[in-house]
C-alpha positions in Angstrom: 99.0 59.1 152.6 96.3 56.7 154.4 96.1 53.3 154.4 93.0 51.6 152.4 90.1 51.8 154.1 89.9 47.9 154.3 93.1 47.3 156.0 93.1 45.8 159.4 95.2 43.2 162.1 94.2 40.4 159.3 96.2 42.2 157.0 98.9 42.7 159.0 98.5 38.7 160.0 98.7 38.3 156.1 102.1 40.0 155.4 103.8 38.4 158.5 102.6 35.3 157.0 103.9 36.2 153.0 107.4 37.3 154.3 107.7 34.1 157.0 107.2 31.7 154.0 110.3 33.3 152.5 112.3 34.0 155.7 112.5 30.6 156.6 114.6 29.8 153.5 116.6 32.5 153.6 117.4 31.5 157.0 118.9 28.2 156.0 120.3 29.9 153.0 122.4 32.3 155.4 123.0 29.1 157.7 124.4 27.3 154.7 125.9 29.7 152.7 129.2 30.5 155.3 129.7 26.8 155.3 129.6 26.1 151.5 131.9 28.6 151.2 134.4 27.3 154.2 134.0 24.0 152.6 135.3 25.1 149.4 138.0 27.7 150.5 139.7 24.9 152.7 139.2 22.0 150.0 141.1 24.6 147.2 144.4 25.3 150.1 144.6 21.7 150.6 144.4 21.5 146.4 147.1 23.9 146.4 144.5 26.7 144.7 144.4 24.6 141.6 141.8 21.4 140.1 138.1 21.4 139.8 137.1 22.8 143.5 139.1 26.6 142.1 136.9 29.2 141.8 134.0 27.2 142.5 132.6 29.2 145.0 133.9 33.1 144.2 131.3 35.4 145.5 132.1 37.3 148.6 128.5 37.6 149.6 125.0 36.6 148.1 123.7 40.3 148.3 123.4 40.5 144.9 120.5 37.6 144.8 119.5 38.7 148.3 118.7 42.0 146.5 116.5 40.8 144.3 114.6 39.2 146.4 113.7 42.1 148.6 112.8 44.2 145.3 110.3 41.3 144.5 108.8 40.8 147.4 109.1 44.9 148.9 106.8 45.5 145.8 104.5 42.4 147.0 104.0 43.4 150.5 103.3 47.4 149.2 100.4 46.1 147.2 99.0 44.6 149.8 99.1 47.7 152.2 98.8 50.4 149.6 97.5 48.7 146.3 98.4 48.6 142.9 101.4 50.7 141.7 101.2 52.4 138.3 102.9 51.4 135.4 104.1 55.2 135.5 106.1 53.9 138.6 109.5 53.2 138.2 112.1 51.1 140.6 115.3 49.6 139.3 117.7 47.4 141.2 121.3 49.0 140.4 123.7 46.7 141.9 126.4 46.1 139.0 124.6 48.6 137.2 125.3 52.0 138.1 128.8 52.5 139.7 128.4 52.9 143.7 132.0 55.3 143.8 131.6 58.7 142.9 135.1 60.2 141.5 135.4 64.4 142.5 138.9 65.3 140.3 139.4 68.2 143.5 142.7 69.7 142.3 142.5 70.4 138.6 145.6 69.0 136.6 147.3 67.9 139.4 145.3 64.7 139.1 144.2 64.7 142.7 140.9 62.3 143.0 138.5 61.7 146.0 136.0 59.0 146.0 133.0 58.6 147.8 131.0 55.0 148.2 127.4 56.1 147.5 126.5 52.5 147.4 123.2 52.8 146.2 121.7 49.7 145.4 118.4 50.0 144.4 115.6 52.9 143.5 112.2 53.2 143.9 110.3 56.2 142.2 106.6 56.4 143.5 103.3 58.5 142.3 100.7 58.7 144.9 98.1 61.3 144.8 98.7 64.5 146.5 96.0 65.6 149.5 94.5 68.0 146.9 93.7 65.1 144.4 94.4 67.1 141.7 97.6 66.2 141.1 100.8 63.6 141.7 103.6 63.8 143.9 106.7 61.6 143.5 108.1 59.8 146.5 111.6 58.6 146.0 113.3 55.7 148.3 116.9 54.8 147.7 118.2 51.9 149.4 121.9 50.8 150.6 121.7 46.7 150.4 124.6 45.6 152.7 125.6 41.9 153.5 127.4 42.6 156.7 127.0 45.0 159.3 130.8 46.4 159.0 130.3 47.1 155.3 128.2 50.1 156.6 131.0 51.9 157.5 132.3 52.4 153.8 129.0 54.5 152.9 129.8 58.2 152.3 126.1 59.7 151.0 126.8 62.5 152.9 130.1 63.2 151.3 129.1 63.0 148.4 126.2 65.0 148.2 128.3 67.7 149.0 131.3 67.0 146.6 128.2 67.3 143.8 126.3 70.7 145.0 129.4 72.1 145.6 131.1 71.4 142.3 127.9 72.2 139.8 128.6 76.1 138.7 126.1 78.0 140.9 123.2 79.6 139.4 120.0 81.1 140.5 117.5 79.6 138.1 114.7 77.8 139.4 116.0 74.5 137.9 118.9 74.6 139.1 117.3 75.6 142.8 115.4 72.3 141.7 118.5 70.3 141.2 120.2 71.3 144.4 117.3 71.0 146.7 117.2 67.2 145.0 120.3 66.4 145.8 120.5 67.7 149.0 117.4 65.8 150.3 118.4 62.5 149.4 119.8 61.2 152.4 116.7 61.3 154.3 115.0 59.0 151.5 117.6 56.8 151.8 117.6 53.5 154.2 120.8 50.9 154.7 119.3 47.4 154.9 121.5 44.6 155.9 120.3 41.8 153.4 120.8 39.1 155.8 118.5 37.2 158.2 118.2 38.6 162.0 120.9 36.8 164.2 118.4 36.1 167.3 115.2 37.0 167.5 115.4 39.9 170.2 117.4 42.1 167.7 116.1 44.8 167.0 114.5 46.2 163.5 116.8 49.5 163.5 119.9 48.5 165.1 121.6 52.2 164.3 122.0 55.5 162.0 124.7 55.9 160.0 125.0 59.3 158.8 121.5 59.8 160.3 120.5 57.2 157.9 118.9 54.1 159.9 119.6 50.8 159.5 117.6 47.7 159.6 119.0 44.7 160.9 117.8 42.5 158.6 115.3 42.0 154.9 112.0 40.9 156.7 112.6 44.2 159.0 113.6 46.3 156.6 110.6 45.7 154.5 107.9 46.2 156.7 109.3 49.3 158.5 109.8 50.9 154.5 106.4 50.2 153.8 104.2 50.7 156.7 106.7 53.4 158.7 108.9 55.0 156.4 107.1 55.4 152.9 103.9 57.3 154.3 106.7 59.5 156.7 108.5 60.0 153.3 105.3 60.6 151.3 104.3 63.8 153.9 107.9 65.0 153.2 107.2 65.5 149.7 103.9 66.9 150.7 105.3 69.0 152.9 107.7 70.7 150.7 107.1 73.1 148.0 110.0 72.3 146.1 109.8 68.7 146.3 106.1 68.1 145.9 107.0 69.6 142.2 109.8 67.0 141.3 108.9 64.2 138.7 110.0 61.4 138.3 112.3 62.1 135.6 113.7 65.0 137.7 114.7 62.5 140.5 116.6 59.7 138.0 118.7 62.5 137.1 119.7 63.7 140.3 120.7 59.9 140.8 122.9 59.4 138.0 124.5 62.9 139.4 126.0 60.4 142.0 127.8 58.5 139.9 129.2 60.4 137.0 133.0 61.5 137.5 133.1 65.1 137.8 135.9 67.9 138.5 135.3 70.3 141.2 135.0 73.9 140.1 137.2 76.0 141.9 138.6 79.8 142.1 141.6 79.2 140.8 141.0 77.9 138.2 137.4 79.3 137.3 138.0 83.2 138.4 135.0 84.0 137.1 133.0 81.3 138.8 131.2 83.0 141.9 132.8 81.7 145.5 130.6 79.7 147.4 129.5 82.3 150.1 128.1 84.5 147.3 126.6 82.1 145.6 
């Protein structure tokens, strides 16, 4: 995966540009936003939590808006540094859409339940032609939208991509191979961004990994490093692999929805004829 042959420091100058317009209002927006909220909180105690000022200010966080704003202008700043995507492309925001807990029922009929925050927030499904030019490969980039740097912490990905492969009944078909080595691989197209603006401006972009995943410190960071860094590192991934380079889009929604669908962990005991893990 190159860059277009035209693109150069101007273009670069032209992003930083694009996302500053932006960033400067959602800088007073995180500036105000703690305040409104104070305001409010403190005007409904001394209310007694009752009258007009209840409930008018209920969110938590404003990730949820936040989020849609870095899907709009992520896509922006991509066409700019790699053109056009195809209407083939697919990308869906999923917070409040797809649930971010994965349930794994571990002790069958004894109710026993593990969960596991996946959290993932939003999904982007790229074509971009192979090195051959013959053909497509898929690059898939999942992203973790977090308001606050402590809500990190709750994000099991790991944990849950192994509750999944090790519940599905093993089998040695090549779709089920295909399924696996899916599921297994998404971590590493996976990125936490913190949806907020940097706190000073000597913070740096990738303030840490969680779960080897890194984590950007804040939405203007966080888009540039996915697409100038992490998309063409992602891209010779695919490219790279065998197995993945033959994944389809299709392929990679379901292994997503895997993530959040309930399911009940085979086990031994209660599936004798189910092969143990080691011979699997």
């Amino acid at each position: 995966m190159e860059f277009p042959s035209n693109f150069s420091t101007s273009n670069v100058n032209d992003i930083i540009e694009f996302l500053a317009e932006y960033y400067s209002r959602f800088l007073v927006e995180d500036s105000l936003y703690p305040k409104l909220r104070g305001i409010f909180i403190e005007a409904g105690k001394k209310a007694g939590g009752s009258g007009p000022l209840r409930g008018v200010f209920y969110a938590e966080s404003n990730e949820p808006v936040r989020l849609g704003a870095f899907r709009v202008l992520f896509n922006e700043v991509h066409r700019r540094v790699h053109g056009h995507l195809s209407p083939r492309n697919f990308d869906l925001a999923l917070h409040g859409v797809m649930k971010e807990n994965l349930e794994v029922s571990s002790n069958i009929g004894l109710g026993i339940t593990e969960q596991y925050h996946v959290g993932i927030d939003y999904v982007s499904l790229i074509e971009y032609p192979a090195p051959s030019k013959n053909m497509k490969v898929t690059v898939p980039l999942f992203i973790i939208a977090k308001s606050r740097p402590d809500d990190v912490k709750e994000v099991k990905i790991m944990e849950a991509v192994e509750a999944v492969t090790k519940a599905l009944p093993r089998g040695q078909n090549e779709e089920f191979k295909k399924v696996i080595h899916a599921l297994e691989s998404i971590p590493k197209f996976t990125r936490i961004i913190l949806t907020k603006t940097a706190s000073n401006v000597n913070e740096p972009c990738i303030t840490k990994e969680h779960q080897g995943i890194p984590v950007y410190s804040d939405i203007a960071c966080g888009i540039i490093g996915l697409v100038l860094m992490d998309l063409p590192k992602m891209y010779n991934e695919v490219v790279g692999d065998s197995e993945l380079s033959k994944l389809t889009i299709p392929d990679w929604i379901c292994t997503l929805i895997s993530l959040a669908i309930p399911i009940i962990q085979y086990l031994q005991v209660a599936h004798p004829n189910h092969p143990k893990e080691e011979e699997a």
